[in-house]
N, CA and C atoms as an extended XYZ file, in Angstrom:
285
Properties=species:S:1:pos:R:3:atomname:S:1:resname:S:1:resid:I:1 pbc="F F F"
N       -49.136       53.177      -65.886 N   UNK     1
C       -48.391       52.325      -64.974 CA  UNK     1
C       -47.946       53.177      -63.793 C   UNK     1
N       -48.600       52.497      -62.257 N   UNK     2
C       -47.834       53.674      -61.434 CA  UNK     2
C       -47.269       52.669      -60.687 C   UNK     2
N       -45.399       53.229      -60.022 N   UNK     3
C       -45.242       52.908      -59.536 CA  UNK     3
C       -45.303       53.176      -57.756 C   UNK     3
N       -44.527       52.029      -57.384 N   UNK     4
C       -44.836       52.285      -55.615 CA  UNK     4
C       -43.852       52.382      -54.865 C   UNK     4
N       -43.897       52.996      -53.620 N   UNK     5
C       -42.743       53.238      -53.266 CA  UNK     5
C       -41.347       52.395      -52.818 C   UNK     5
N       -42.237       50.843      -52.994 N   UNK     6
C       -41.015       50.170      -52.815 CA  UNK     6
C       -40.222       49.780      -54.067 C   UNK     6
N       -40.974       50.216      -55.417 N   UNK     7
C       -40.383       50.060      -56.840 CA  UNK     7
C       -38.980       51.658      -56.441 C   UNK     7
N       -39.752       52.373      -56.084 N   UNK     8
C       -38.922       53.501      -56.267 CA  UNK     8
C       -37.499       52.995      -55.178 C   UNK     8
N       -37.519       51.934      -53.756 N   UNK     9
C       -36.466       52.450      -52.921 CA  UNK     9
C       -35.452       51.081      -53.578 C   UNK     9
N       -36.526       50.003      -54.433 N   UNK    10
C       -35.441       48.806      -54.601 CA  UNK    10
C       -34.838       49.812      -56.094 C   UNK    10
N       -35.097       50.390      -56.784 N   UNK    11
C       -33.927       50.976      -58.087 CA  UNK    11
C       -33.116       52.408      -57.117 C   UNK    11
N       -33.494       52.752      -56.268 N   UNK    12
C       -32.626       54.038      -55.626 CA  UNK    12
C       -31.204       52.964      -55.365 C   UNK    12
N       -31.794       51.569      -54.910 N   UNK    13
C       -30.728       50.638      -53.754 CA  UNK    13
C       -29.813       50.040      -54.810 C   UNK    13
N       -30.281       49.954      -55.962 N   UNK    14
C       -29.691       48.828      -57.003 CA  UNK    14
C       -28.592       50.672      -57.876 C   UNK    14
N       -28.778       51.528      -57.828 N   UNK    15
C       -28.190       53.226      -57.877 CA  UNK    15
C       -27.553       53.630      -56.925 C   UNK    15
N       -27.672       52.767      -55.781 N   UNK    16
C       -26.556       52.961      -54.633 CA  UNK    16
C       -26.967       55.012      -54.533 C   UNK    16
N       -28.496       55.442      -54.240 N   UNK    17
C       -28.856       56.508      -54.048 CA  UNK    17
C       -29.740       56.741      -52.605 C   UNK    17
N       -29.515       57.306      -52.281 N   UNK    18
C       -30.645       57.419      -50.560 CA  UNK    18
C       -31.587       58.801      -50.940 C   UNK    18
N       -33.051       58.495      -50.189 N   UNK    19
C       -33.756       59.386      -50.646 CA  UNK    19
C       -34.839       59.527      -49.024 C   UNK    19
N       -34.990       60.935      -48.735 N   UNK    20
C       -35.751       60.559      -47.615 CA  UNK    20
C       -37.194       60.087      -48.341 C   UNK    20
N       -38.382       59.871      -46.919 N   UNK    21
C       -39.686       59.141      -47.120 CA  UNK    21
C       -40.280       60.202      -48.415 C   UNK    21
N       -40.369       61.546      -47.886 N   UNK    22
C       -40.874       62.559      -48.591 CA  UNK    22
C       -40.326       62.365      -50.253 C   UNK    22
N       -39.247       62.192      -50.681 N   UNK    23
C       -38.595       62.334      -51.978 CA  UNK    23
C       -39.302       61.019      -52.300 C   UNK    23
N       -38.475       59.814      -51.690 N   UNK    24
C       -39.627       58.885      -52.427 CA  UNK    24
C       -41.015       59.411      -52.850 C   UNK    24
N       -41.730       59.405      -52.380 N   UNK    25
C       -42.861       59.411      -52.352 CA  UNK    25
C       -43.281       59.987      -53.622 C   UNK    25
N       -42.507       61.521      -53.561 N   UNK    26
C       -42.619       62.582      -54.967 CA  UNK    26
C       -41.864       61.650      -56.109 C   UNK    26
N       -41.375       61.268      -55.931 N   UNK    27
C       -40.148       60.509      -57.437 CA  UNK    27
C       -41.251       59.303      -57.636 C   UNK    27
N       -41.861       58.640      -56.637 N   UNK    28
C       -42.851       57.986      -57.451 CA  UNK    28
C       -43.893       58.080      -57.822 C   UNK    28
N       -44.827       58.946      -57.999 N   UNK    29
C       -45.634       60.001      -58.331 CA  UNK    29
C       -45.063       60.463      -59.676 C   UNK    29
N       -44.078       61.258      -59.582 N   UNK    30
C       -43.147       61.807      -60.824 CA  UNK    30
C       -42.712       60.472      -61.652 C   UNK    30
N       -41.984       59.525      -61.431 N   UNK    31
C       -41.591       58.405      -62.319 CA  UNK    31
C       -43.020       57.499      -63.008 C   UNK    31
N       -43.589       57.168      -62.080 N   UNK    32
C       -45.003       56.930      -62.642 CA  UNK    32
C       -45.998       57.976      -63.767 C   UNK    32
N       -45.609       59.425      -63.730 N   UNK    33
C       -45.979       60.181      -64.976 CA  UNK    33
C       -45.605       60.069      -65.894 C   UNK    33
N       -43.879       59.991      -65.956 N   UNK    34
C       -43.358       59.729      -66.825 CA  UNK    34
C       -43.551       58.314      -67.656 C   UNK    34
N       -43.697       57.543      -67.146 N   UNK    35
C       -43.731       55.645      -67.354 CA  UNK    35
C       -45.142       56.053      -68.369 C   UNK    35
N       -46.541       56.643      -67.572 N   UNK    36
C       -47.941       57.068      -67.746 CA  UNK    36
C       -47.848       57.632      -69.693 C   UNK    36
N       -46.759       58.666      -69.678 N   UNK    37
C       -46.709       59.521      -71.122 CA  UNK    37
C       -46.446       57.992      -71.901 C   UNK    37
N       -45.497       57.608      -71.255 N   UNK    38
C       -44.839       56.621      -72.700 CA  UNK    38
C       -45.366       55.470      -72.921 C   UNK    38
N       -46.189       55.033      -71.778 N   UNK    39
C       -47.407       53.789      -72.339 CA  UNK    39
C       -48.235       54.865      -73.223 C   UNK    39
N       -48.541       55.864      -73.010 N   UNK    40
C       -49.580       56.640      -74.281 CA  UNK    40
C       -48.950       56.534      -75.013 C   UNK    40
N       -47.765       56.945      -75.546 N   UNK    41
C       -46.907       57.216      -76.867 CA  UNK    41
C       -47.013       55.356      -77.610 C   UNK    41
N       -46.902       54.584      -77.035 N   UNK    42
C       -46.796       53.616      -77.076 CA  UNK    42
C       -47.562       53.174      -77.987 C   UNK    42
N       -49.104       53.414      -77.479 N   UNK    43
C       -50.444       53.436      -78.039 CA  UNK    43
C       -50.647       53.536      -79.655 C   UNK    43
N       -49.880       54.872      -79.742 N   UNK    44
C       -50.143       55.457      -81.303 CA  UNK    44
C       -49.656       54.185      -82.542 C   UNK    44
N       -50.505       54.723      -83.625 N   UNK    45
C       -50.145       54.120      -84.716 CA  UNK    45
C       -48.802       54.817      -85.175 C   UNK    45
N       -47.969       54.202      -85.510 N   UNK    46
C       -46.834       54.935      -86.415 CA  UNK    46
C       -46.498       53.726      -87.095 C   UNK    46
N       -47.815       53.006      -88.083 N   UNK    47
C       -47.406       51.893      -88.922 CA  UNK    47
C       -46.962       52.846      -90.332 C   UNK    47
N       -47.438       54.266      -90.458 N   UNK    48
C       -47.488       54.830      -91.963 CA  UNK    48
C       -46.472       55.917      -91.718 C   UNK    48
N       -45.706       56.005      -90.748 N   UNK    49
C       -44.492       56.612      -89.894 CA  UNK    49
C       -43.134       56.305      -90.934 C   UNK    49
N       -42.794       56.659      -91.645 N   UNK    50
C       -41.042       56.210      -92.113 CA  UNK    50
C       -40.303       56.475      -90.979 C   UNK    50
N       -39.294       55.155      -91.153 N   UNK    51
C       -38.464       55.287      -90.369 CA  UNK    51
C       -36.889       56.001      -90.272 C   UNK    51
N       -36.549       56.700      -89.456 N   UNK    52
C       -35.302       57.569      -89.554 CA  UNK    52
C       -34.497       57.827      -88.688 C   UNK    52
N       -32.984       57.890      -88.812 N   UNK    53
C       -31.998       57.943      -88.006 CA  UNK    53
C       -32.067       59.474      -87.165 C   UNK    53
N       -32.461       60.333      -87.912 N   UNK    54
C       -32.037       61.565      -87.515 CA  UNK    54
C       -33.385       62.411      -87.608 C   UNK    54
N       -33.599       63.289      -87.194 N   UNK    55
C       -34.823       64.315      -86.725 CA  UNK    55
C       -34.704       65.502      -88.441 C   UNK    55
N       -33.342       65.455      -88.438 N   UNK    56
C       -32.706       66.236      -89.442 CA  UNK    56
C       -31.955       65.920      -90.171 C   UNK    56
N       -32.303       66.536      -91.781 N   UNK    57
C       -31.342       65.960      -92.742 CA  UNK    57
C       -29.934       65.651      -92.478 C   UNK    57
N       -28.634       65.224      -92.621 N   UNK    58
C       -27.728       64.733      -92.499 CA  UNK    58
C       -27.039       64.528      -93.505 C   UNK    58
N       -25.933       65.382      -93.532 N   UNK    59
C       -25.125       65.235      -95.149 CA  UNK    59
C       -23.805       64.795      -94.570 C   UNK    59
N       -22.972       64.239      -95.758 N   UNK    60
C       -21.582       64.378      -95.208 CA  UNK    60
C       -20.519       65.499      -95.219 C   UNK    60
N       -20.021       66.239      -93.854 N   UNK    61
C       -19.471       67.133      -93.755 CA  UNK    61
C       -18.067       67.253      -93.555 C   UNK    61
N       -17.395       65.954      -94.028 N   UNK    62
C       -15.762       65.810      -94.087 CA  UNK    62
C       -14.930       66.448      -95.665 C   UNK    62
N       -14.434       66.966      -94.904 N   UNK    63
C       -13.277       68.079      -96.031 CA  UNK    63
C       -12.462       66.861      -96.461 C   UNK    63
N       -11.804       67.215      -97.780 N   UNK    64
C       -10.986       66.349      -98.359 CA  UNK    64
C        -9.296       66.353      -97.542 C   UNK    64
N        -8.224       65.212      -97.375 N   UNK    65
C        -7.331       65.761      -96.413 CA  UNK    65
C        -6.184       65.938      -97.761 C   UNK    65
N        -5.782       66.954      -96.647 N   UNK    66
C        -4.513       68.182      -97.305 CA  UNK    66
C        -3.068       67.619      -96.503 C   UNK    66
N        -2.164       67.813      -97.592 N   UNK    67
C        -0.990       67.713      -97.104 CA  UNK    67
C        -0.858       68.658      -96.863 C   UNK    67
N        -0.249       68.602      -95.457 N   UNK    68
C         0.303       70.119      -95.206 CA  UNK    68
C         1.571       69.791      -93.817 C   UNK    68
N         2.398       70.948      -94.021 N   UNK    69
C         3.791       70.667      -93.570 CA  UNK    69
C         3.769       70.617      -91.834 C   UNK    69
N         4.370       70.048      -91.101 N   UNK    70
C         4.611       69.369      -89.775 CA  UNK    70
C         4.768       69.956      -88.782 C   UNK    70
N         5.094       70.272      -87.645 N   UNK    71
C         6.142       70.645      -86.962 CA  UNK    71
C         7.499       69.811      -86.603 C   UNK    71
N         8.038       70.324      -86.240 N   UNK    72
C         9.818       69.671      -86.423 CA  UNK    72
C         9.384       69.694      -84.519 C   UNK    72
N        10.111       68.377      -84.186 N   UNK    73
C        10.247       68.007      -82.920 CA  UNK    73
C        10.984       69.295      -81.834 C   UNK    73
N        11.456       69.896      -82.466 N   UNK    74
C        12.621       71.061      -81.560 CA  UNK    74
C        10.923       71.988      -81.773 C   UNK    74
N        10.079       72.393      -82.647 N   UNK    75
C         9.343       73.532      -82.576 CA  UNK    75
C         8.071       72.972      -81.442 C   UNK    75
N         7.761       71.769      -81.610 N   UNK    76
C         6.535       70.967      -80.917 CA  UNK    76
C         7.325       71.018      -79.017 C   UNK    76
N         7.880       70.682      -78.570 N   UNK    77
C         8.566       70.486      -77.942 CA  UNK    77
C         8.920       72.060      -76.838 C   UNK    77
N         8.929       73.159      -78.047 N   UNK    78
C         9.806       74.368      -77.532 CA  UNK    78
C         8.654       75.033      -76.160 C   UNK    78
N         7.372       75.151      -75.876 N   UNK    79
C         6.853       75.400      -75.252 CA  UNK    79
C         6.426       74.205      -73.711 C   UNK    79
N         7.236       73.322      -73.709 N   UNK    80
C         6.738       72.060      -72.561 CA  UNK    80
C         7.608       72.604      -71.287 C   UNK    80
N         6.844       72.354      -70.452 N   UNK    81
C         7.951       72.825      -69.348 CA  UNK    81
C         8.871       71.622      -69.277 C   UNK    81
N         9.024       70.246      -69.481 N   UNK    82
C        10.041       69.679      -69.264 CA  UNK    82
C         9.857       68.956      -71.011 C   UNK    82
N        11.243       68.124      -71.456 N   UNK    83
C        11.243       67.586      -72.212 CA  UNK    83
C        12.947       66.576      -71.875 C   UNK    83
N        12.646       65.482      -72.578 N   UNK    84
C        13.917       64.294      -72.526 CA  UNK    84
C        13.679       63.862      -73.659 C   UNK    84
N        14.915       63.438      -74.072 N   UNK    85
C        15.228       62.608      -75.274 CA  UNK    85
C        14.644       62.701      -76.705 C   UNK    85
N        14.059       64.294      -76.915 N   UNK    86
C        12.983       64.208      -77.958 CA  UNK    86
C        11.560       64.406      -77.548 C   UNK    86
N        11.263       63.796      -76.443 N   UNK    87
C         9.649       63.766      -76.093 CA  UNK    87
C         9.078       64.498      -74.690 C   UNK    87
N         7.972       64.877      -74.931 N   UNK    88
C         7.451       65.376      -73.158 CA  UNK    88
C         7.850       64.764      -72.111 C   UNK    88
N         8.557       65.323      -71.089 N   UNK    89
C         8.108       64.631      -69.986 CA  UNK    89
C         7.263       64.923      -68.827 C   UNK    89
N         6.537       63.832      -68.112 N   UNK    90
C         5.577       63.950      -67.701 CA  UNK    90
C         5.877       63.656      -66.431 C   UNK    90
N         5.127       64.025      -64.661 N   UNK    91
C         5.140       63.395      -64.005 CA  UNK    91
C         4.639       61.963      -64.003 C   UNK    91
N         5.254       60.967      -63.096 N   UNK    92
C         4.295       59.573      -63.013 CA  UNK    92
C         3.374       59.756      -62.441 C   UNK    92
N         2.670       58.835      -63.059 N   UNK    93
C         0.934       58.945      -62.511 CA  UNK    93
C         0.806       57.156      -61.967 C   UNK    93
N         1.814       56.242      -62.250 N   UNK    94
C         1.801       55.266      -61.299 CA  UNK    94
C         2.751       55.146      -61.243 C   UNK    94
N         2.798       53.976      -59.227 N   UNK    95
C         3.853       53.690      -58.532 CA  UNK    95
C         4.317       52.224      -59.284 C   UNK    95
């Protein structure tokens, strides 16, 4: 499948992207290779193919959860450059 250069300037326009004549030209050349591989890939049989999530085995790698002791609001707190009432304070970020 090749495309043309007005395939290439209506998806640059719909990407809100600008490209001079020259770049077009190469990107459709180049996008059309690419399009070219994957109608081949396309082609192949992969009816005797299993199908799979992952390239690589996949186990589950979550640790069991632990109680374990807190920080106390005065220790969480002790490094903020500002703090009120218990909690961070922050500049506003809206008016």
């Amino acid at each position: 499948m090749s495309l043309t250069r007005e395939d290439v300037t209506y998806v640059a326009n719909l990407a809100r992207l600008e490209f001079s004549e020259d770049e077009v030209t190469a990107l459709a050349e180049q996008l059309g290779a690419v399009l070219n591989y994957a109608e081949t890939l396309s082609g192949l049989d992969t009816s005797k193919i299993k199908a799979t999530e992952h390239v690589l085995a996949v186990q589950n790698v979550f640790r069991e959860d632990e109680i374990k002791s807190c920080l106390t609001n005065e220790e969480a707190l002790a490094n903020a450059p500002e703090s009120e009432a218990g909690c961070f304070k922050v500049p506003r970020v809206m008016e």
